[in-house]
N, C-alpha and C positions, 0 to 999 in steps of 0.2 A: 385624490389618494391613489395612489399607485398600487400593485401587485405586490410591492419589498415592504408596505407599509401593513400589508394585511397578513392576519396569521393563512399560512396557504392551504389548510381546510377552507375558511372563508372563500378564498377564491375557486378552489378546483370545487367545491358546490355551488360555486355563484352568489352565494351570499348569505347572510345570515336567517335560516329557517326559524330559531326558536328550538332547536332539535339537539346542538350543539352539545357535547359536555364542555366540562371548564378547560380543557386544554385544547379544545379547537376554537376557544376565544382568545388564546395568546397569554393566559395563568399560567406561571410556572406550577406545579404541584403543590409545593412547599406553599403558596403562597395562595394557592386557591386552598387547601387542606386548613389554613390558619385563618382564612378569611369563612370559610365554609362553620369549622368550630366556634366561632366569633357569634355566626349570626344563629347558633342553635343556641348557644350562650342566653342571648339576646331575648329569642325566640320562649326560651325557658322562661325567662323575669319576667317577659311581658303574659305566659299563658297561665304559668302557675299562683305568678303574683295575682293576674286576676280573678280565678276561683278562687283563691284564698283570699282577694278582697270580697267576692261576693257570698263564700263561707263565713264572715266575720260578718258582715250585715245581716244573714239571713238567720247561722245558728249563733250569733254572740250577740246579738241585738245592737251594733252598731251603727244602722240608718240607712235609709235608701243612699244614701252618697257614695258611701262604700262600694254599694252593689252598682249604682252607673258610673264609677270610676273600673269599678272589675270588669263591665261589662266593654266598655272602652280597652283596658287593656286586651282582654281579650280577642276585639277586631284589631289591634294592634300587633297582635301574635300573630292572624294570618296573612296579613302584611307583611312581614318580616322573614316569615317563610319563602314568598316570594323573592325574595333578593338572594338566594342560595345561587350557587354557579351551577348545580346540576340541572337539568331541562326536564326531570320526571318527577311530577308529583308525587306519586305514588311511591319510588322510592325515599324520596323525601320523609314523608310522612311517618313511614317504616321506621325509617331510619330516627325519626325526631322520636318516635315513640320511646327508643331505649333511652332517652336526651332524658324526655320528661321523668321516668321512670327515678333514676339519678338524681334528677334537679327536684322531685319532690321528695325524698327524701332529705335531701339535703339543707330543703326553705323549713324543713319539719325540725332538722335537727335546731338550726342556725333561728326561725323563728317562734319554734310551738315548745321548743324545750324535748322533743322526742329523741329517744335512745335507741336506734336501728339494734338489732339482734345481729349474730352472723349471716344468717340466713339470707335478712334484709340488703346485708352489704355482698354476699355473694350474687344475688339475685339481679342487684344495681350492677356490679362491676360485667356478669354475662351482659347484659343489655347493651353495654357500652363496646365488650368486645362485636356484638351484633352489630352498633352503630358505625363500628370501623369497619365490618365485612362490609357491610351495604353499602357503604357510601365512598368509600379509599381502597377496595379493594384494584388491584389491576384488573381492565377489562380488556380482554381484544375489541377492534372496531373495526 
C-alpha cells in the first residue's frame, strides 16, 4: 500500500494507533455520522431489548429463558459499542446514555403501551441534543 492509498493522518502518524477519530480513518462525516447513528441504533435494541427481556422473566414470570436471552443481548450491546468510529470510550458511553434515554422510552411506548408526558419527551429530545454536542460536534485537533 502506498502513501496516496492511506488517509494522510495515517501516514504523518505512522500508522494506525487506535487513537484515531473517524475522519483520520478516511470516513467522510456524513457517512461516518450515519454509520456512527446506525450503531447506537443497534446498540439500543440490543441493551434495552435486553433488560426488558430480563424485566419480563423476573417481574412477569416469563422464565429463565427470557432472562439468558436478555442476558445475551446484553453482552451483545457492548459489542456493538465497540464498532463506533470514535476511539474514546468514555465519550461514547456519554454520548449512548442520551441514545438509551430516547430508546427506552420509546420500546415503552411502541412495547408496554406507555404514554410519555411532555416532560418525558422534553427530557428525551435534551438528551439527544446532548448526544449530537458530544459526539458530531466540530472539534479542533
Amino acid at each position: 500500500m502506498s502513501d496516496t492509498d492511506v488517509p494522510s493522518a495515517v501516514v504523518s502518524s505512522g500508522g494506525l494507533s487506535g487513537n484515531e477519530g473517524p475522519r483520520d480513518r478516511g470516513y467522510g462525516r456524513g457517512v461516518t455520522i450515519a454509520r456512527s447513528v446506525s450503531l447506537f441504533v443497534v446498540a439500543a435494541l440490543f441493551e434495552i431489548g435486553g433488560a426488558w427481556m430480563v424485566w419480563q422473566a423476573v417481574r412477569e414470570q416469563q422464565g429463565w429463558l427470557w432472562a439468558g436471552l436478555g442476558v445475551l443481548a446484553l453482552g451483545l450491546y457492548g459489542f456493538v459499542a465497540t464498532l463506533q468510529p470514535e476511539a474514546h470510550f468514555g465519550r461514547i458511553l456519554a454520548a449512548y446514555g442520551g441514545v438509551f434515554v430516547a430508546g427506552s422510552l420509546t420500546w415503552g411506548v411502541v412495547l408496554d403501551g406507555y404514554r410519555p408526558d411532555h416532560y418525558d419527551v422534553i427530557g428525551a429530545s435534551v438528551c439527544l441534543v446532548g448526544v449530537a454536542v458530544i459526539m458530531y460536534a466540530p472539534r479542533r485537533r
